[in-house]
C-alpha positions as CSV (number, residue, x, y, z in Angstrom):
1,X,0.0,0.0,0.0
2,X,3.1,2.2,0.5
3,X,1.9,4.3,3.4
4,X,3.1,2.9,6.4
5,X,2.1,2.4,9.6
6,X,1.9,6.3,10.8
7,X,0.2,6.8,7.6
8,X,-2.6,4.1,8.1
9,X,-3.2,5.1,11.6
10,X,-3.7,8.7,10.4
11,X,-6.0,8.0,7.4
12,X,-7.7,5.6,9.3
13,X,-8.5,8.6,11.8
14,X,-9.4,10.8,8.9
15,X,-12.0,8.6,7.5
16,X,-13.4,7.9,11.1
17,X,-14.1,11.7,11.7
18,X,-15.4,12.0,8.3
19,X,-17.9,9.4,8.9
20,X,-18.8,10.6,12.3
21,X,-19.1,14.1,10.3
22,X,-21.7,12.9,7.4
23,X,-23.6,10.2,9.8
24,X,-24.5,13.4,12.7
25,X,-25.5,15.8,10.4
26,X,-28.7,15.2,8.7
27,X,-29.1,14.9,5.0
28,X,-25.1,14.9,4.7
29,X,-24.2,11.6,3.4
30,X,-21.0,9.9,2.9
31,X,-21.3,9.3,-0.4
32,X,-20.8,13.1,-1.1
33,X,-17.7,13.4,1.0
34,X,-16.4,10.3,-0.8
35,X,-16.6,12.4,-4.3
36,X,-15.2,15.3,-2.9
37,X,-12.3,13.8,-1.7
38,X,-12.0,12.0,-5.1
39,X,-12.2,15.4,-7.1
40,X,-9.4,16.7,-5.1
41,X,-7.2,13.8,-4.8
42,X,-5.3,14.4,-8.3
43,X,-4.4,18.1,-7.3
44,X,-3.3,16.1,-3.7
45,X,-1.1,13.3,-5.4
46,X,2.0,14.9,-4.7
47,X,1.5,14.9,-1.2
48,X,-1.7,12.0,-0.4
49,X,-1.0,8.8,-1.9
50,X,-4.2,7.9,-4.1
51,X,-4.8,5.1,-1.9
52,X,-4.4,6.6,1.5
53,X,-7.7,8.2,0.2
54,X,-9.0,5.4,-0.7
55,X,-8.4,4.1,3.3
56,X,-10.5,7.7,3.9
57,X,-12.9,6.8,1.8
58,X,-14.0,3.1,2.9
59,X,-13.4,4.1,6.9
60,X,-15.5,6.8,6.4
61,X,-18.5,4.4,5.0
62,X,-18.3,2.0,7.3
63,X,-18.1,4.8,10.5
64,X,-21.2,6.3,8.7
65,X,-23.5,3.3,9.2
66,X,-22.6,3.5,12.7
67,X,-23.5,6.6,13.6
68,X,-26.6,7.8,10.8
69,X,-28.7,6.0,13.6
70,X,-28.4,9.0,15.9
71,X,-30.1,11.8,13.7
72,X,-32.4,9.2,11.9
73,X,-34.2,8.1,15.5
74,X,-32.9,11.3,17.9
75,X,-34.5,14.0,15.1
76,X,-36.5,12.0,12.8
77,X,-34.3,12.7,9.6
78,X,-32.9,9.4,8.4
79,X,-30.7,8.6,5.2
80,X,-32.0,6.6,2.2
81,X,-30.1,3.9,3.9
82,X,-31.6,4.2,7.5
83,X,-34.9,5.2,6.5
84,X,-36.6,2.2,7.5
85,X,-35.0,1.9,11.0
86,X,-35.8,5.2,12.0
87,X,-39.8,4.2,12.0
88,X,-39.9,1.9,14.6
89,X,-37.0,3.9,16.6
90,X,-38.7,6.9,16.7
91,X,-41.6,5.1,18.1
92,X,-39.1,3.3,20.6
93,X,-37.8,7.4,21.6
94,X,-41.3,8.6,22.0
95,X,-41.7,5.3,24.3
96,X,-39.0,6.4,26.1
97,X,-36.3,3.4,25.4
98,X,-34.5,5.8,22.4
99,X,-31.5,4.9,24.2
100,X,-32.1,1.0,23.9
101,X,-32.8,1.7,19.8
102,X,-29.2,3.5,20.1
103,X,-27.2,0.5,21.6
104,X,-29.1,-2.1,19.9
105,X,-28.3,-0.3,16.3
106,X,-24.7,0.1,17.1
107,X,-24.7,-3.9,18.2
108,X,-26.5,-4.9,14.8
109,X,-23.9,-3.0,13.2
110,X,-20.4,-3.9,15.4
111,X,-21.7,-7.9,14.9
112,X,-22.0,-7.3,11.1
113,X,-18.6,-6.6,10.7
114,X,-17.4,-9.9,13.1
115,X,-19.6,-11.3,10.8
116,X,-18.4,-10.5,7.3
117,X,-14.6,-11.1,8.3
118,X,-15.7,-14.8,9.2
119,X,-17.7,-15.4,5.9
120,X,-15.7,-12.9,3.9
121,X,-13.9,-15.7,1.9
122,X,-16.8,-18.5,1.2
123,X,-19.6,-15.6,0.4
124,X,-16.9,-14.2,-1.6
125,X,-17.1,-17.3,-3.4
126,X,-20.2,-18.1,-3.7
127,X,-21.1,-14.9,-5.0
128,X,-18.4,-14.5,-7.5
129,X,-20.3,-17.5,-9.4
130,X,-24.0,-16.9,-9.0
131,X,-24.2,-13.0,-8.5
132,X,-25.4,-13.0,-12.5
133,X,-28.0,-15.3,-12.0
134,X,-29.1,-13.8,-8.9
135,X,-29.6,-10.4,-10.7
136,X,-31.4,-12.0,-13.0
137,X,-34.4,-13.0,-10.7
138,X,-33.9,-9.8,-8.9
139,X,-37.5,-8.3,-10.4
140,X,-39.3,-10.9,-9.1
141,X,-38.0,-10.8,-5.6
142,X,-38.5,-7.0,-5.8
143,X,-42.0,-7.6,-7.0
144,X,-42.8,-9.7,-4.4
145,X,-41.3,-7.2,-1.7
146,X,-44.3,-5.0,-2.8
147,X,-47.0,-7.8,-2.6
148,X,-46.0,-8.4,0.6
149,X,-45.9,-5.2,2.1
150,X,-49.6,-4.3,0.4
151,X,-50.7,-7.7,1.6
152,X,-49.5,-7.5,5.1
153,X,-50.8,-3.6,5.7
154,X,-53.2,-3.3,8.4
155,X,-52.6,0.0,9.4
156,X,-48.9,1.1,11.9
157,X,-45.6,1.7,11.3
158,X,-42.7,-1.5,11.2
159,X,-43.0,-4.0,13.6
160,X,-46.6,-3.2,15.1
161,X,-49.8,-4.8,14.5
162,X,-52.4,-2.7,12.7
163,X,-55.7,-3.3,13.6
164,X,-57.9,-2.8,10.4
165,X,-60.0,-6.0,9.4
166,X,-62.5,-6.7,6.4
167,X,-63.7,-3.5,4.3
168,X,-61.4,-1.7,6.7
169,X,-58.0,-3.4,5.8
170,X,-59.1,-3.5,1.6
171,X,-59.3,0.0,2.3
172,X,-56.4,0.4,4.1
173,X,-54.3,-2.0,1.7
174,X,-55.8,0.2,-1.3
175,X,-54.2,3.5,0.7
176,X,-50.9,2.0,1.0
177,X,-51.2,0.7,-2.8
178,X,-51.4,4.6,-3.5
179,X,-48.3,5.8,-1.5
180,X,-46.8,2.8,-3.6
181,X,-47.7,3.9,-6.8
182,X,-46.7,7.8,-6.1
183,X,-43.6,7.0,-4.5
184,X,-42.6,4.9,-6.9
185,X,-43.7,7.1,-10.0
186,X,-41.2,9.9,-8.1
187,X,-38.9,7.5,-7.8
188,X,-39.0,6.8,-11.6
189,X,-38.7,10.4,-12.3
190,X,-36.0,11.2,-10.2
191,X,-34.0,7.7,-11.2
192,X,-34.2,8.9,-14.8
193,X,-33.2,12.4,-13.9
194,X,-30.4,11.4,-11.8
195,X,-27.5,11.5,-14.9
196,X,-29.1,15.1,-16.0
197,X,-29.6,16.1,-12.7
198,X,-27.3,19.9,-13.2
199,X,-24.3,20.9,-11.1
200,X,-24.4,21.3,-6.9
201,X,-22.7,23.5,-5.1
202,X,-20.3,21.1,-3.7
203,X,-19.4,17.1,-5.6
204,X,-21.6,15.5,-8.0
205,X,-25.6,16.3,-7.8
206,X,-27.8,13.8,-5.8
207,X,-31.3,13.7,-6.3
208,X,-31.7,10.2,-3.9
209,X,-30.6,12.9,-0.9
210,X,-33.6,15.5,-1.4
211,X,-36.5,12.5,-2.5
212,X,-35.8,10.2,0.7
213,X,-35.7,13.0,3.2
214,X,-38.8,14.6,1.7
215,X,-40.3,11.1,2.2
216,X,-38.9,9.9,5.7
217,X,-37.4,13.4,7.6
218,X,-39.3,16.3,6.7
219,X,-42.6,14.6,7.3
220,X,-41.9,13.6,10.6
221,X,-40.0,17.1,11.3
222,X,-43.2,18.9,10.2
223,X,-45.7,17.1,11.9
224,X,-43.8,17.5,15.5
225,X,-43.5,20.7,14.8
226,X,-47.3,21.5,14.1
227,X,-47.9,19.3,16.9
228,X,-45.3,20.5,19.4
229,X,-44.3,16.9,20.4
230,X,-41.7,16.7,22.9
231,X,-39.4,14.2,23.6
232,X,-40.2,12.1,27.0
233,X,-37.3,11.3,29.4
234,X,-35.7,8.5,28.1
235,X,-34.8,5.3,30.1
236,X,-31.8,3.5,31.0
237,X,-30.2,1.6,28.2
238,X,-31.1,-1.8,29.8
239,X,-31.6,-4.2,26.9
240,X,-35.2,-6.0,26.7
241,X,-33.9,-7.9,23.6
242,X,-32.4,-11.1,24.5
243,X,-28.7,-11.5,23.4
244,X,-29.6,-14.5,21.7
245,X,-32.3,-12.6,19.4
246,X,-29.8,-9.7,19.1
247,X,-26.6,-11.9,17.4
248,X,-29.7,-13.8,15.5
249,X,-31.2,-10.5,13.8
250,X,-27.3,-9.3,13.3
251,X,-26.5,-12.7,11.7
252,X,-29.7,-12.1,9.6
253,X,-29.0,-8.5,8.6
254,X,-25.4,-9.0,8.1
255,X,-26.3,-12.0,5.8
256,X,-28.8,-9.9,3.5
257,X,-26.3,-6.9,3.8
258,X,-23.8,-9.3,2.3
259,X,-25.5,-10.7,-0.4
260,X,-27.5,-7.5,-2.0
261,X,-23.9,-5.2,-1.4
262,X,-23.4,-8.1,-4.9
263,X,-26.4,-7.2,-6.4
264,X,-26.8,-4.4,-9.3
265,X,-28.8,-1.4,-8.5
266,X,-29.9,-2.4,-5.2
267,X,-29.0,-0.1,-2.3
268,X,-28.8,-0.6,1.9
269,X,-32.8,0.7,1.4
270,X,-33.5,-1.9,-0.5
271,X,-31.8,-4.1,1.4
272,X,-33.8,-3.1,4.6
273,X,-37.1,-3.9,2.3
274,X,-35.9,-7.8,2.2
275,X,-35.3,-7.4,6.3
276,X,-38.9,-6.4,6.5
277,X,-40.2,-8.9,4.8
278,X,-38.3,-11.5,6.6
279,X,-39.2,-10.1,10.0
280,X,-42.8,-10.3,9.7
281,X,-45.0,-8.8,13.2
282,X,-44.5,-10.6,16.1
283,X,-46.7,-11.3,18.7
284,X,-44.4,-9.4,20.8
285,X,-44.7,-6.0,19.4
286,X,-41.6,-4.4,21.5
287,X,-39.3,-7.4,20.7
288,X,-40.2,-7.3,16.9
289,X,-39.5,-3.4,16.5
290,X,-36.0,-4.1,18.8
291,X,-34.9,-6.9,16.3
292,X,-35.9,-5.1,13.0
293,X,-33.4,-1.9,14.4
294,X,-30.8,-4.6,14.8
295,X,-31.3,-6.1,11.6
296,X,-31.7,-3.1,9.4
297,X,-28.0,-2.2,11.2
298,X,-26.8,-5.0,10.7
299,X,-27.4,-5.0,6.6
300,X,-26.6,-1.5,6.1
301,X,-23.4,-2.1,7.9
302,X,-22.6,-5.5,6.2
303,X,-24.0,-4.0,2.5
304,X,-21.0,-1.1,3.4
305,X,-18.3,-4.1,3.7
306,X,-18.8,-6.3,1.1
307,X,-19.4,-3.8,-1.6
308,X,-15.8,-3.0,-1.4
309,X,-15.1,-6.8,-2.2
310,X,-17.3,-7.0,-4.5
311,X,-15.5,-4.2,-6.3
312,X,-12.3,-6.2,-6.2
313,X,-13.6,-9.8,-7.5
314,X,-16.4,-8.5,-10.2
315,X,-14.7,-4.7,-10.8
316,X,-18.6,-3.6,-10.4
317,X,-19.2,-0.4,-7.5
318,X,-21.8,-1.1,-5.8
319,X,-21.9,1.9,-3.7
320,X,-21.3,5.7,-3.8
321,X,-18.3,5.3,-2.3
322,X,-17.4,2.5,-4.4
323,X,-17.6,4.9,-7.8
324,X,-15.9,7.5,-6.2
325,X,-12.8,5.0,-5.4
326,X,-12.9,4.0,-8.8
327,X,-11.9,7.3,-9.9
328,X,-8.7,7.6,-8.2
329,X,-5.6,7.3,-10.0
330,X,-4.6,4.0,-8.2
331,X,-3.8,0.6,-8.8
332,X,-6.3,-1.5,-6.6
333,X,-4.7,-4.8,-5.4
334,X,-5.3,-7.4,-3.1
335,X,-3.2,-5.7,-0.8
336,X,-5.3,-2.6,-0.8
337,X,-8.1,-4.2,0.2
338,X,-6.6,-6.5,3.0
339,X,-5.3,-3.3,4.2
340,X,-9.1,-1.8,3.7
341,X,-10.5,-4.5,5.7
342,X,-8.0,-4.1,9.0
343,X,-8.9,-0.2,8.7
344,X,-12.8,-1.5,9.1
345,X,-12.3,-3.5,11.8
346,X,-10.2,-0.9,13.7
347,X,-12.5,2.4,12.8
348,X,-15.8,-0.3,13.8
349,X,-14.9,-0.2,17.0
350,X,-13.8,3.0,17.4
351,X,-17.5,4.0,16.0
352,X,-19.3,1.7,18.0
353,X,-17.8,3.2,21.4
354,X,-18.8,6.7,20.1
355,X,-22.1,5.6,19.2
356,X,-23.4,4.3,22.4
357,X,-21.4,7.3,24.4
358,X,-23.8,9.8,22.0
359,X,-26.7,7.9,22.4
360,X,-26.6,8.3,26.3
361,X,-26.5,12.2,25.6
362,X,-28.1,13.4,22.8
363,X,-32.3,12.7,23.8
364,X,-31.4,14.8,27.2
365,X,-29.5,17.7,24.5
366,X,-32.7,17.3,22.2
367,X,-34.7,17.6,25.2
368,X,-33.6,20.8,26.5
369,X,-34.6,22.6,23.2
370,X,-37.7,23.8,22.3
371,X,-38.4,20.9,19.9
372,X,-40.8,22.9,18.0
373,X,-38.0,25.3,17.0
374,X,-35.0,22.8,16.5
375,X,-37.9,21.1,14.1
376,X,-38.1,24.3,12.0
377,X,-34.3,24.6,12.2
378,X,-33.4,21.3,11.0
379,X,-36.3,21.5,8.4
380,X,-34.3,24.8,6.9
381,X,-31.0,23.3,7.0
382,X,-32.0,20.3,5.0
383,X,-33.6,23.2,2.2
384,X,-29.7,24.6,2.6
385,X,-28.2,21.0,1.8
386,X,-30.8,20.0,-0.4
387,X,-29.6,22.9,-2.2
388,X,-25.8,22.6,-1.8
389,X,-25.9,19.0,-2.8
390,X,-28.3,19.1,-5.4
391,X,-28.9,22.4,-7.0
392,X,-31.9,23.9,-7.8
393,X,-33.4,20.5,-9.5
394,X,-33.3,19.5,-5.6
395,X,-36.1,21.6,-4.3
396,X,-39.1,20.9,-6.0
397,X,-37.6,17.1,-5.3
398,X,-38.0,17.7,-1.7
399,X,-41.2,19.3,-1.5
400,X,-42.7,16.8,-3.5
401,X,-41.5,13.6,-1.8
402,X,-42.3,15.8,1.4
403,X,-46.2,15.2,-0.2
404,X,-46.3,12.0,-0.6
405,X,-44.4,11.6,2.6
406,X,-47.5,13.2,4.4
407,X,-49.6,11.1,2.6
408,X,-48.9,8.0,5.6
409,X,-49.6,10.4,8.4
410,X,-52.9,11.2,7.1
411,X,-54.4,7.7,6.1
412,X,-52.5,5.9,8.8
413,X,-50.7,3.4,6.2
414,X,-47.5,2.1,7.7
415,X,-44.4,5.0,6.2
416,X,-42.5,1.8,4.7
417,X,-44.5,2.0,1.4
418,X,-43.0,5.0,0.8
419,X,-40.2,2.9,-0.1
420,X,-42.1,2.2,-3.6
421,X,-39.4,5.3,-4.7
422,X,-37.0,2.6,-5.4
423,X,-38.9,-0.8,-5.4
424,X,-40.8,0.1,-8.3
425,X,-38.8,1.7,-10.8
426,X,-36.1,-1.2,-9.9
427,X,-38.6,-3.7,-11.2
428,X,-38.3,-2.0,-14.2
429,X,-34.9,-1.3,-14.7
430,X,-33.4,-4.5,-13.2
């Protein structure tokens, strides 16, 4: 790699405060650090080594599924990759146990990693041979993601029952079939927009930034502001999971994150749609929501790892990140990506100390503000960064996903078919 060890330790820390940086402050993601750093890496050259950035760059990933749980549950504002976790761990802050959705997250995510390294090599393997095939079938497996979700809605969010029966759940089922369908058709448009989408402010333009936190943050920001909510003193930490169900739900999450980080076109919020449908409602509501954070941690996390192998074996990004590694002017060997793999493991638990030690602070921070106003604020800041990172193309973007990300709050359909953005128009592209 031809950095040495000062040099490893130092990018490493880079790419840890990077991904600490872009998963605390809503709507930044890491993917636009990752091109930033890639556009300025040739003018750097003389001074960076091209794959010292590259250490940045992955470190900074993996440190960003850590923490994104903190503003996706604490403020309501997930990423398109946390989007589904943050339903049923907001519900877990307003119940008080926000603290619990904190630790739980960062464990799905810390045994994702122990995980991968132990089935690094055979998934490697396997997936080397049959991710073609898989990709293949991937429209039907998608398609059947959305028959499951309208079949299944009875009214809640993820990992409650709803309690609409007879004319009452065809009705509700025919709501959620609506948010589907206009999710999906702004998916479509923003999907085929996405190459055209003008020049931001700072990287490459994003439109996926501005359509999933106008369907998943500023609907939730809006309404608590209208409302005034408050958030309630939060409880201890304790965990009402049993340990057993928490490495079974990683295991599960870190498996899916592992397979679909393969798979063309399909993202960690994709991935999170095959966690749902594999964690169908249990009868214990509590436990169900606790292992669905895990899980949903647990792929994003795993998805974050194995894209970067799949980039070595099939030379196919799978990521954001992944592209933007691509473009620097750098041989990427083996060694590079044992050397990749030894900076995940040391930044993961780095990230999952800071994780828990935030999550024991921030709801009491949150709470002394007047929640109405830190609503508005956030709600303004994510216009700024809508703008920044996508230009003026972003705005009507966000107010329109913000619509149809209204739409669950009003016919009490469960948020999650919101995620018709992606599954739709990727039954048709795939």
């Amino acid at each position: 790699m031809g950095i040495g060890a000062g040099g490893f330790l130092l990018f490493c820390l880079a790419g840890f405060a990077i991904g600490c940086l872009s998963g605390l402050v809503p709507g930044l993601h890491v993917n636009n650090l990752a091109f930033l750093l890639a556009g300025i890496a040739g003018a750097a050259s003389e001074f960076v080594a091209p794959t010292g950035i590259g250490l940045v760059m992955v470190t900074a990933a993996v440190t960003h599924t850590f923490l994104d749980v903190l503003p996706s549950i604490v403020l309501g504002v997930p990423d398109e990759s946390m989007a589904l976790v943050a339903l049923p761990g907001h519900r877990m802050v307003l119940e008080g146990e926000g603290r619990e959705a904190v630790v739980l997250s960062a464990a799905g995510s810390m045994l994702a990693v122990v995980f991968s390294f132990f089935v690094a090599v055979p998934v490697t393997l396997m997936m080397v041979r049959a991710y073609s095939t898989l990709s293949a079938y991937m429209p039907l497996v998608l398609a059947g993601t959305v028959v499951y979700l309208v079949v299944t809605e009875r009214g809640g969010e993820v990992g409650t029952h709803g309690t609409a029966t007879g004319r009452d759940a065809l009705a509700v089922r025919a709501k959620a079939l609506v948010v589907l369908g206009a999710s999906g058709l702004l998916g479509w448009y923003v999907l085929h927009l996405e190459p055209d989408a003008g020049s931001a402010v700072v990287g490459e333009p994003t439109l996926l930034m501005p359509l999933f936190v106008g369907l998943f943050g500023v609907p939730i920001l809006a309404v608590s502001a209208f409302e005034n909510s408050e958030i309630p003193e939060q409880k201890p930490h304790a965990l009402r999971l049993p340990r057993r169900s928490v490495l079974v739900n990683a295991v599960g999450g870190g498996f899916a994150g592992s397979l679909v980080g393969w798979i063309p076109g399909v993202s960690p919020a994709v991935a999170t749609s095959f966690v749902q449908s594999l964690l169908p409602d249990s009868e214990d509501e509590p436990s169900s929501m606790r292992a669905f954070v895990v899980a949903v941690s647990g792929v994003d996390t795993s998805n974050a790892v194995f894209a970067l192998l799949a980039l070595y074996y099939i030379g196919l990004p799978r990521s954001g990140t992944m592209v933007a590694l691509t473009r620097l002017d750098a041989r990427f060997g083996f060694d590079d990506v044992v050397a990749y793999l030894v900076g995940v493991a040391f930044v993961s638990v780095a990230a999952f100390a800071v994780t828990v030690a935030l999550g024991k602070h921030a709801f009491g921070a949150v709470r002394r503000a007047d929640y109405r106003v830190l609503s508005v604020v956030i709600v303004v800041m994510l216009v700024v960064l809508t703008f920044v990172f996508s230009g003026f193309v972003g705005l009507p973007i966000l107010v329109a996903s913000t619509v149809v990300g209204l739409v669950p709050n009003y016919t009490r359909v469960r948020r999650v078919n919101c995620m018709g953005a992606l599954l739709l128009p990727l039954i048709l592209l795939l």
